[in-house]
C-alpha positions in Angstrom: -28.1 -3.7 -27.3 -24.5 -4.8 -29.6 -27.5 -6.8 -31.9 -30.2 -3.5 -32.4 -32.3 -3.7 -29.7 -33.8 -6.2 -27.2 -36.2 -8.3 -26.3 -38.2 -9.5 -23.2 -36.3 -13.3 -23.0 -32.6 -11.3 -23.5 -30.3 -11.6 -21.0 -28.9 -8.1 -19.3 -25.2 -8.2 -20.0 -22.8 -6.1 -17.5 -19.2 -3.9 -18.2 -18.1 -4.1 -14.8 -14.9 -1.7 -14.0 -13.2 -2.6 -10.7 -10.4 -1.2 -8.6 -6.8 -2.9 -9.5 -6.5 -6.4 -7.4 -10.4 -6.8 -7.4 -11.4 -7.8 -11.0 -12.0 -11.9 -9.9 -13.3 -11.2 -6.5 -16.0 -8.9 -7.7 -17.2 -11.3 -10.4 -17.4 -13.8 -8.2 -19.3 -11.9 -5.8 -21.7 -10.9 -8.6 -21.9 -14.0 -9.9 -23.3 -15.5 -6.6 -25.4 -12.5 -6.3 -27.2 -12.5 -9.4 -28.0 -16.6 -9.1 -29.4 -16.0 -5.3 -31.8 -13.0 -7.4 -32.6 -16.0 -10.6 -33.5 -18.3 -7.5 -35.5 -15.5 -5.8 -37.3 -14.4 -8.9 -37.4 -17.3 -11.5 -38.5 -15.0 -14.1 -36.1 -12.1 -14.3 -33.5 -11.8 -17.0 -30.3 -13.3 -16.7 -27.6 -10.9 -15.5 -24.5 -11.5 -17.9 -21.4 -10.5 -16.7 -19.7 -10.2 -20.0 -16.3 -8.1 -19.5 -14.8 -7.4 -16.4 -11.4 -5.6 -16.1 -9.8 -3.2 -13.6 -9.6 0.8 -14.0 -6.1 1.0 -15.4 -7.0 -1.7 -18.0 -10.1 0.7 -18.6 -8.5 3.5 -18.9 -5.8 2.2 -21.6 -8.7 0.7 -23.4 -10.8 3.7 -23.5 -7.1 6.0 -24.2 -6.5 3.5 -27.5 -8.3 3.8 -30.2 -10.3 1.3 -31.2 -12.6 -0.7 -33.4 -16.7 1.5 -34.3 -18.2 -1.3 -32.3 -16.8 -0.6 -29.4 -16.9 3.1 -29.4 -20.9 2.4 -30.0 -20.9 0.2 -27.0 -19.1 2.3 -24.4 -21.5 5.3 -25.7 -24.5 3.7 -25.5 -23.8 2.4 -21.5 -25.9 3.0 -18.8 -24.2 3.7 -16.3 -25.0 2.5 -12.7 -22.7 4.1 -10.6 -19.1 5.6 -11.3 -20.3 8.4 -13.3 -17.7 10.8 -12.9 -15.5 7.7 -13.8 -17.0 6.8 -16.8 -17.3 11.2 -17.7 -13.6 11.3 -17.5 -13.0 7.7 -19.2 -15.0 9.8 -22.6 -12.9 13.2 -22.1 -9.7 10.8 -22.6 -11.1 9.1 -26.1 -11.6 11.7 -27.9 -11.6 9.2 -31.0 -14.7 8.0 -30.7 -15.8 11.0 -32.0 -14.3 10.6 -35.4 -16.9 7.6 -35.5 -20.0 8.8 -33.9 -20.1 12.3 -33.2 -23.8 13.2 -32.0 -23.5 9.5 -29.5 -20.2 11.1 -28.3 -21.4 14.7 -27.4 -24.7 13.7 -25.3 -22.8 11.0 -23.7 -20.1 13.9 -22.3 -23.2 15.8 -21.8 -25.6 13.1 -19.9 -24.4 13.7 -16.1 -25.7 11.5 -13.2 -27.2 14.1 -9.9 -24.8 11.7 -7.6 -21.2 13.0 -8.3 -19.8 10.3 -5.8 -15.8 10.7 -4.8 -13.5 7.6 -5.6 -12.1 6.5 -2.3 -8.4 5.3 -2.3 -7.1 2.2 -3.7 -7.7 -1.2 -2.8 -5.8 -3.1 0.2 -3.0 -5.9 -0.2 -6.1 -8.5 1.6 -8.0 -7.9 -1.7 -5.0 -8.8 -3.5 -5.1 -12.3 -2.2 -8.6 -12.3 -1.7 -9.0 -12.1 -6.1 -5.9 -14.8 -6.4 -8.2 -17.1 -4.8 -11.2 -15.8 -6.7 -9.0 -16.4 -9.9 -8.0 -19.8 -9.5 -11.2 -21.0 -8.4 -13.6 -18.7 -11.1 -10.7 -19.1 -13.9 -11.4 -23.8 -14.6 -15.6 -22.6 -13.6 -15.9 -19.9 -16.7 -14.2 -22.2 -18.7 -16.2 -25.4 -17.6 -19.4 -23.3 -18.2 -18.2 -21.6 -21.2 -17.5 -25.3 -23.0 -20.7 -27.3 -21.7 -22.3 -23.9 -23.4 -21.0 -24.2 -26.8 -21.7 -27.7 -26.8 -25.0 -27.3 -26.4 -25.5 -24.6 -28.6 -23.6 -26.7 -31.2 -25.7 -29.6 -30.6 -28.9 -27.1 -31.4 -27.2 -25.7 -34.9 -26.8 -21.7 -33.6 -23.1 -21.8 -34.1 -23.1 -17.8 -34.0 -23.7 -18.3 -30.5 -21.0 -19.6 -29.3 -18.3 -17.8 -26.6 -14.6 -17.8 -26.1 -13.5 -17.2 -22.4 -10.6 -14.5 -22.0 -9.1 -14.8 -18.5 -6.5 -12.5 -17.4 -5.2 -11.6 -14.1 -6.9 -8.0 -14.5 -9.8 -9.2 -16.8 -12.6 -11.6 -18.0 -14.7 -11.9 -20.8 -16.9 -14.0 -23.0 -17.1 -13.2 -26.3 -19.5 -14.5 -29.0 -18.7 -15.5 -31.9 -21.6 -13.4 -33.4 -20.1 -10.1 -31.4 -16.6 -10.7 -33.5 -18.9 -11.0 -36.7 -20.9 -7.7 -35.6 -17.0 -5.8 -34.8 -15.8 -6.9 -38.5 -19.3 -5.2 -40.1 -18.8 -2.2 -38.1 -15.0 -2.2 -39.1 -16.0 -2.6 -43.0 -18.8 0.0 -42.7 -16.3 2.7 -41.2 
C-alpha cells in the first residue's frame, strides 16, 4: 500500500520479523512455501517477501527515529501474528507520532483477540541451520534480483528496479520507486 492503494495484479509484499539466528532460514522456508502455493493456485498474487530482519534489529529500528514513510508503513501493517510484539514495538516509537498522530493512536489501540506468549529464544541448531540458508539464499536473491532489473530495463520501467540488501540479520529488496516515494515523504514533512 507504500504507492496509495492496490490493485488486483499487485503482488502482496511481507515485513517478516524473526527470532535472532533465524532471519535466512525463515525466508527460505517462505520462499519455498509461497512458490508450492503459485504452483497450487496459478492465479493468486505473488507473495513478496520484501524485508526480513530479526527482533533486536526490529526493535532498534522501530526505537530510532526514522524517515515519514516508514512510520506510515509500520502503521498501516496488518499484522498476522505477533501482536503483542508489534503493540510493544509502537509503545517504544513514540516518534511516529510527531508525523502521524490519528495512524499512531488506533494502531496502539487496534488489539488482536489472540494475545499469544513469545516462547524462549532460538537454539544454537538454528544458528547453523540460517548460515546455510544464508550462503545458499544470499548469490539466489542476487541472481533474481539482477535478471529482474534487466528485464525491467529492457521494458523502459526504470522506477522498478530493486537493490538487494543482505545482512547476516536481514534482507531486503528495495525499489528504486520506494527510495523516490521516502524522499517525497521526507520533503513533505
Amino acid at each position: 500500500m507504500a504507492f496509495g492503494g492496490t490493485r488486483e495484479e499487485d503482488d502482496i509484499d511481507f515485513f517478516v520479523v524473526t527470532r535472532t539466528n533465524r532471519v535466512w532460514i525463515t525466508l527460505l522456508f517462505a520462499m519455498v512455501l509461497a512458490k508450492i502455493h503459485r504452483l497450487r493456485r496459478p492465479g493468486t498474487p505473488v507473495h513478496c517477501f520484501n524485508r526480513v530482519l530479526d527482533e533486536t534489529r526490529c526493535e532498534d529500528a522501530f526505537r530510532t527515529a526514522q524517515d515519514p514513510l516508514f512510520a506510515r508503513e509500520a502503521l498501516s501493517l496488518q499484522v498476522l501474528d505477533g501482536q503483542p510484539f508489534y503493540h510493544n514495538l509502537l509503545l517504544s516509537a513514540f516518534w511516529m507520532n510527531r508525523f502521524f498522530p490519528l495512524l499512531y493512536q488506533q494502531a496502539l489501540t487496534r488489539r488482536n483477540a489472540k494475545d499469544e506468549e513469545r516462547s524462549p529464544g532460538g537454539h544454537w541448531l538454528w544458528a547453523i541451520a540460517n548460515v546455510f540458508a544464508l550462503a545458499g539464499l544470499a548469490p539466489y536473491t542476487r541472481l533474481v534480483n539482477h535478471l529482474r532489473n534487466h528485464r525491467i530495463q529492457g521494458s523502459g520501467d526504470i522506477e522498478d528496479r530493486f537493490r538487494t540488501v543482505i545482512q547476516r540479520g536481514f534482507f531486503a529488496y528495495e525499489s528504486v520507486r520506494f527510495e523516490h516515494l521516502k524522499d517525497s515523504y521526507r520533503g513533505a514533512f
